[in-house]
C-alpha positions as CSV (number, residue, x, y, z in Angstrom):
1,X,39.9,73.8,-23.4
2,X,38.3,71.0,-21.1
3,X,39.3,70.8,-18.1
4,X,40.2,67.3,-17.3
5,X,43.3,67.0,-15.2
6,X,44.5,66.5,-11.9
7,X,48.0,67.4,-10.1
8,X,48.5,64.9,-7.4
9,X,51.5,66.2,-5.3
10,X,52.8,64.8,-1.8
11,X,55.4,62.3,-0.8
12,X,56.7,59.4,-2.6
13,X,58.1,56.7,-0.4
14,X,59.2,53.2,0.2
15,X,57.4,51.4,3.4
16,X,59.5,48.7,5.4
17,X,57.4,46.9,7.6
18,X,59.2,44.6,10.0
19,X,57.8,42.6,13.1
20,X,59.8,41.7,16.0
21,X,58.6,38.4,18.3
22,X,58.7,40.4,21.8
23,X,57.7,43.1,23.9
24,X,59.8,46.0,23.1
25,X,59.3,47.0,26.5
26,X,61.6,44.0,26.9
27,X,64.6,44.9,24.2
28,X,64.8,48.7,25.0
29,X,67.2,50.1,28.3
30,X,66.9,53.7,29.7
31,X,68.4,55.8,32.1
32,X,67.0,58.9,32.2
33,X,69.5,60.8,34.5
34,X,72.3,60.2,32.2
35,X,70.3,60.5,29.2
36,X,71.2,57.3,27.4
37,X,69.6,54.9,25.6
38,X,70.4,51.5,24.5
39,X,68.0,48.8,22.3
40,X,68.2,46.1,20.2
41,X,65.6,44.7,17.8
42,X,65.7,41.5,15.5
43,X,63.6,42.1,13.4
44,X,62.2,38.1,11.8
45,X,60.8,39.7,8.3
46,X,60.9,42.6,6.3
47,X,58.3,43.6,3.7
48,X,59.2,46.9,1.2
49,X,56.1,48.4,0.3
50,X,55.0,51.2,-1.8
51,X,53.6,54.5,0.0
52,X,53.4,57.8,0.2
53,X,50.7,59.9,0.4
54,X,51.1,60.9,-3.3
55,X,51.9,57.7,-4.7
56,X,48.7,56.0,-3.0
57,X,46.4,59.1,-3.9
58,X,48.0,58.1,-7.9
59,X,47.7,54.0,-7.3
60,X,44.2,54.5,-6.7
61,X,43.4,57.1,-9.3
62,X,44.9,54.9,-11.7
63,X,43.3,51.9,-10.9
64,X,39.8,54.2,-11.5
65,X,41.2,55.0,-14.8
66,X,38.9,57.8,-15.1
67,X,41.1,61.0,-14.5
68,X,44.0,62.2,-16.9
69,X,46.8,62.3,-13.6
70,X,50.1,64.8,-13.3
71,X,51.9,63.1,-10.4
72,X,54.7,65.0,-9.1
73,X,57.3,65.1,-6.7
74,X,61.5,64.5,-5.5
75,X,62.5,60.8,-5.9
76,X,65.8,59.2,-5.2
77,X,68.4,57.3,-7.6
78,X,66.8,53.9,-6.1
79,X,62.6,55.2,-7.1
80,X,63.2,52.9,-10.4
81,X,65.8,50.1,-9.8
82,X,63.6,49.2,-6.8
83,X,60.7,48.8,-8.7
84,X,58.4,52.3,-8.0
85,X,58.9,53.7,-11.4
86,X,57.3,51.1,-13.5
87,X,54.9,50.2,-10.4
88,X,53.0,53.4,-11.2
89,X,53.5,54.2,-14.9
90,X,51.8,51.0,-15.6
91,X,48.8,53.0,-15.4
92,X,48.2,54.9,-18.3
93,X,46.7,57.7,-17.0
94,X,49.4,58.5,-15.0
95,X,51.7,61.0,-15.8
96,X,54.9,60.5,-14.0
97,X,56.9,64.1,-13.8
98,X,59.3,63.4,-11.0
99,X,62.7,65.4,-10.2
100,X,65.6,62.6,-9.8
101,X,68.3,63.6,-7.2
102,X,71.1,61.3,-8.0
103,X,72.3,61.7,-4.8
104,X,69.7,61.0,-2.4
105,X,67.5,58.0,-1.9
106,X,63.8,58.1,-2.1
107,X,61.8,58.7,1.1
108,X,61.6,56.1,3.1
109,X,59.3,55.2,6.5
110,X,60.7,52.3,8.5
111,X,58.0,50.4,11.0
112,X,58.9,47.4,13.1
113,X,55.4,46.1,15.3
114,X,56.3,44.1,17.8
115,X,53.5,41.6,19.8
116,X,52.3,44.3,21.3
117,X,51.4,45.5,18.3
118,X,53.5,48.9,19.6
119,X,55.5,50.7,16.8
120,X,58.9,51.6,16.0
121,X,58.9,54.0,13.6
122,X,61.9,56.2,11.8
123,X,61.2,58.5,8.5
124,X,63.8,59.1,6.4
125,X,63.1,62.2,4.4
126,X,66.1,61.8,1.6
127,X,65.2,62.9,-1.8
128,X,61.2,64.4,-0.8
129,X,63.2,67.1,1.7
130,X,64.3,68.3,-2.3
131,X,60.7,69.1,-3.4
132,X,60.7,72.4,-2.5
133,X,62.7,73.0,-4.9
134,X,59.9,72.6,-8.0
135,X,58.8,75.0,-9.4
136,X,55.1,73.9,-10.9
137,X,55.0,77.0,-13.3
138,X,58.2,75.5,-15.1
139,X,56.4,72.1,-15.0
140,X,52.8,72.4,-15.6
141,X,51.7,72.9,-19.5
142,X,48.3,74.4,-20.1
143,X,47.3,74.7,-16.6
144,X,43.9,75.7,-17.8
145,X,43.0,71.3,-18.3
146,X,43.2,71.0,-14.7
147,X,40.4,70.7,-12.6
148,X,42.1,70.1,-9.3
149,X,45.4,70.1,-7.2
150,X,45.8,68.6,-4.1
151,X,48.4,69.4,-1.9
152,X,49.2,66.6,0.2
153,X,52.0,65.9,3.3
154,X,55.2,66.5,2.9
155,X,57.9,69.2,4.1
156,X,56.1,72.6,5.0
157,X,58.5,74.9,2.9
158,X,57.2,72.7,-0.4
159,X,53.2,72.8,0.6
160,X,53.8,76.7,1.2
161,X,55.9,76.4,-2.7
162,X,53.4,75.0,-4.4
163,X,50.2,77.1,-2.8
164,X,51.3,79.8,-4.4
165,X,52.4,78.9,-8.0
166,X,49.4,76.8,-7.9
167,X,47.4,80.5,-6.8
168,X,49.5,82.3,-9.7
169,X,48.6,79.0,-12.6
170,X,44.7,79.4,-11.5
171,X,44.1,76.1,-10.9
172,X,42.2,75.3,-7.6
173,X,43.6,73.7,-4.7
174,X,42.7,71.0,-2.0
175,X,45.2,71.4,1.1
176,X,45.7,68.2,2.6
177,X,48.2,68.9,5.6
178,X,48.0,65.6,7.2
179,X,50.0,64.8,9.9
180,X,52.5,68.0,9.9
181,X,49.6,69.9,10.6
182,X,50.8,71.1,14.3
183,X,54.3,71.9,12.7
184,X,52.9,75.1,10.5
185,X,53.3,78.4,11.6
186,X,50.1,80.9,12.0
187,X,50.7,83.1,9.3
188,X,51.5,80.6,6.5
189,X,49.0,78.1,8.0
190,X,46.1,81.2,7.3
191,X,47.9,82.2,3.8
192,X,47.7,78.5,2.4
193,X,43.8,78.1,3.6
194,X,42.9,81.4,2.3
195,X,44.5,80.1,-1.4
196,X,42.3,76.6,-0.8
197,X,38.6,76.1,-1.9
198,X,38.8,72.6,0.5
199,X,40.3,71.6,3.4
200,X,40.8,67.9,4.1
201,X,41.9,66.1,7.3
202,X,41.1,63.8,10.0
203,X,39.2,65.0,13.4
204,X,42.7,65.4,14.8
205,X,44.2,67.4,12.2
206,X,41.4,69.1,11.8
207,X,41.2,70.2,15.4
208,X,44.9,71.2,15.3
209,X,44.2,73.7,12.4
210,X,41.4,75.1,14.5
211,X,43.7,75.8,17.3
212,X,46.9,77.1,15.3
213,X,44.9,79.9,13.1
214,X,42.7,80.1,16.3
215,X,39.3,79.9,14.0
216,X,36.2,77.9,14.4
217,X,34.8,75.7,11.6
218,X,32.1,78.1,10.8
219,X,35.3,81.2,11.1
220,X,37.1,79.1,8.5
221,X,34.5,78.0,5.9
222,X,35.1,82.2,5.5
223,X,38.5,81.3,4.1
224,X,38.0,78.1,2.2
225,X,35.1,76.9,0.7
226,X,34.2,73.4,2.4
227,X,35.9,71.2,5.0
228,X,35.9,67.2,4.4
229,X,36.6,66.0,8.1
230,X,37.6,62.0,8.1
231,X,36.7,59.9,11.2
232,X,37.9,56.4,10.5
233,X,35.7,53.9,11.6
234,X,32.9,56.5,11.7
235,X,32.6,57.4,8.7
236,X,33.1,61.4,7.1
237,X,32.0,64.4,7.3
238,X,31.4,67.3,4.9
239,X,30.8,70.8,6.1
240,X,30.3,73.5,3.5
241,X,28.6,76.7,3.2
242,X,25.8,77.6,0.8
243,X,25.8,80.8,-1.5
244,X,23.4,82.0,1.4
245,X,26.2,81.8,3.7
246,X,23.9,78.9,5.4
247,X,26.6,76.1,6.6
248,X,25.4,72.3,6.2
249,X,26.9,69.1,7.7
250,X,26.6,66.0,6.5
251,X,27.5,62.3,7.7
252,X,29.1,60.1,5.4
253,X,29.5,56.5,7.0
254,X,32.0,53.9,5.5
255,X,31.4,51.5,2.8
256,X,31.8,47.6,4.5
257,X,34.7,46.1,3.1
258,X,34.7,42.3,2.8
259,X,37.3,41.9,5.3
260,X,39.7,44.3,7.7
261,X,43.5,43.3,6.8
262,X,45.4,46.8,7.3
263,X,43.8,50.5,7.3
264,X,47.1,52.1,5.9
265,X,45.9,54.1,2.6
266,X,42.8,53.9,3.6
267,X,42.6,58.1,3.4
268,X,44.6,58.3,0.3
269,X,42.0,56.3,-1.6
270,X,39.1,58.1,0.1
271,X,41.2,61.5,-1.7
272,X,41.4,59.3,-4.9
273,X,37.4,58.7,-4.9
274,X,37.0,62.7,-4.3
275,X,39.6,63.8,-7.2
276,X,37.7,61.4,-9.4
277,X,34.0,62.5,-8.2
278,X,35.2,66.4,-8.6
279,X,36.6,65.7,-11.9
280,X,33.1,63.9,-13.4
281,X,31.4,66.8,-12.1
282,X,29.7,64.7,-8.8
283,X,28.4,66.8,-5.9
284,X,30.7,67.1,-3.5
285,X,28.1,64.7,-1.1
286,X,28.7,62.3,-3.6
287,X,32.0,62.3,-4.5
288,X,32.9,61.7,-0.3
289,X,30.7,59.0,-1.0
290,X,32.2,57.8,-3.8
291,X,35.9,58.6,-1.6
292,X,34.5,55.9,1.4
293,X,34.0,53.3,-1.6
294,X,37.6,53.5,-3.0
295,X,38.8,53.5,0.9
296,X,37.2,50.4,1.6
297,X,38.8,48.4,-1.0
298,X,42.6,50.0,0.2
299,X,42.0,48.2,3.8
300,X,41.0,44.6,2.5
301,X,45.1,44.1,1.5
302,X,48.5,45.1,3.2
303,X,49.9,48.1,2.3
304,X,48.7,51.1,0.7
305,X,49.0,49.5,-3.0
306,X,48.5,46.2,-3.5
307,X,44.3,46.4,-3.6
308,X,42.8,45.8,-6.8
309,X,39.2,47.0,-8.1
310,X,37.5,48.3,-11.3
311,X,34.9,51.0,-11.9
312,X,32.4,48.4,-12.2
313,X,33.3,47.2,-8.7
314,X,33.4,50.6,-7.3
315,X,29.4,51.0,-8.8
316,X,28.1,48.0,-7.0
317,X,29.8,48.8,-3.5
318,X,28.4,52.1,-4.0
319,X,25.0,50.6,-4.8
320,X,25.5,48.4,-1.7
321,X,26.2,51.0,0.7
322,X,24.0,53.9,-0.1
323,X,21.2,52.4,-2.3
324,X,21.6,54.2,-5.6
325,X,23.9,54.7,-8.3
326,X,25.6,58.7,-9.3
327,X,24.2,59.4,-12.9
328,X,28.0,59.9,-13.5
329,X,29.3,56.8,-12.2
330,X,26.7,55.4,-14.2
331,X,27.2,56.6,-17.8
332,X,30.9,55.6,-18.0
């Protein structure tokens, strides 16, 4: 049976941006010998946006249209009168196999940027805190079709879940622990990589893993079998090992979007371009490449999903950036 699939798991969540018209230095009273705290914020708009880091990984991978997707995760009773439900199963290669908890409202991350441009930001876990609660063997039909799983941020007791019934259904795993990275334990930290062929993160996250399993890079291309190090502005790196146990690096720079409107997303779609290179059979070199391309058309809007771009815009950027064309990109 072909293996053709991908499991995209990770948050699902609603993004409030608001902006306030003064210092928040300004609005905010502290006394720190009595402990308390006092503020007030008007915010002057409000935009609800779609996020998480599953839901952009899916937005993008849908908008490639390329991979068959499983998209999974907790919701809340509002994921489809607010609109998210029908925002992503407009794709149709999105498989939408959510658990609704009546009860609970979907994720939600609420930002107010004030002139400043500081942040105010408060997470609202609701419904996603539920997650590791799935079971994926109950779930998952045939897990023989799917080439990939990535395991993306959410709460550490679900990423630890789904490491190992992902292990027991065979089908390989990219650990994504984004920004709880600092919050794992040792031990399960070191199971989870050691049940991981790649390791994704930012220099910081990276860094963090590093110092919690107390491993260098080279120490834990032993237990997984590259690391994809993101760097914003400077591009990405990949660091593997050959079957000679010789360990390569290799700088990826961005792809030049047209214009600079709001990075959030931008490392979702840089996941989406690396699900869809892996599952076309790419190199990995090329499918980071092909993950800066998709990136760099998430940062031209604002908000994680509102970009829109085609496969055959995705093959001239690529063209544009690194002077050639994938074979596989090519033939679709």
């Amino acid at each position: 049976m072909k293996r053709d699939k991908i499991i995209v798991l990770g948050s699902l969540a609603f993004d409030y941006i608001m902006t306030f018209e003064e210092n928040f230095v300004n609005a905010v009273s502290i006394d720190h010998e009595k402990e308390e705290y006092q503020s007030t914020v008007t915010a002057k708009s409000r935009i609800q946006h779609y996020g998480g880091t599953a839901g952009n990984i899916a937005f993008n991978l849908g908008l490639l249209n390329i991979s068959k997707v499983s998209l999974l995760g907790s919701v809340g009773k509002d994921f489809e009168s607010l609109g998210y439900k029908s925002h992503i199963t407009k794709f149709k290669n999105i498989e939408l196999n959510v658990d609704v908890r009546e009860k609970l409202f979907t994720a939600a991350c609420y930002i107010v940027n004030d002139i400043k441009a500081n942040q105010m930001i408060i997470f609202h876990g609701g419904a996603l805190d539920e997650s590791k609660n799935i079971d994926l063997r109950q779930k998952i039909q045939n897990p023989e079709q799917y080439v990939y799983a990535i395991n993306s941020t959410q709460g550490i007791e679900a990423m630890t879940n789904f490491s190992e019934q992902l292990e027991e259904l065979k089908i390989p795993m990219i650990f994504d622990p984004g920004q709880i990275t600092p919050l794992f334990p040792k031990n399960i930290l070191l199971d989870i990589l050691k049940k991981s062929e790649i390791l994704i993160g930012n220099t910081y996250e990276i860094n963090h893993v590093m110092v919690k399993t107390e491993l260098n890079e080279n120490e834990l291309l032993k237990l997984v079998r590259t690391i994809i190090k993101t760097k914003g502005s400077e591009g990405s790196e990949l660091i593997y090992k050959s079957d000679s146990d010789k360990i390569f690096r290799v700088e990826i720079p961005i792809a030049k979007a047209e214009k600079i409107i709001d990075t959030t997303g931008a490392g979702d779609g840089y996941r989406a371009g690396i699900l869809t290179g892996l599952i076309l059979d790419m190199t990995l070199l090329d499918s980071c490449r092909l993950g800066s391309i998709v990136g760099s058309f998430v940062v031209e809007t604002s908000g994680a999903q509102t970009q829109t771009f085609d496969i055959k815009d995705v093959r001239k950027r690529f063209l544009e950036t690194y002077s050639y064309v994938p074979p596989e990109l090519e033939n679709l």
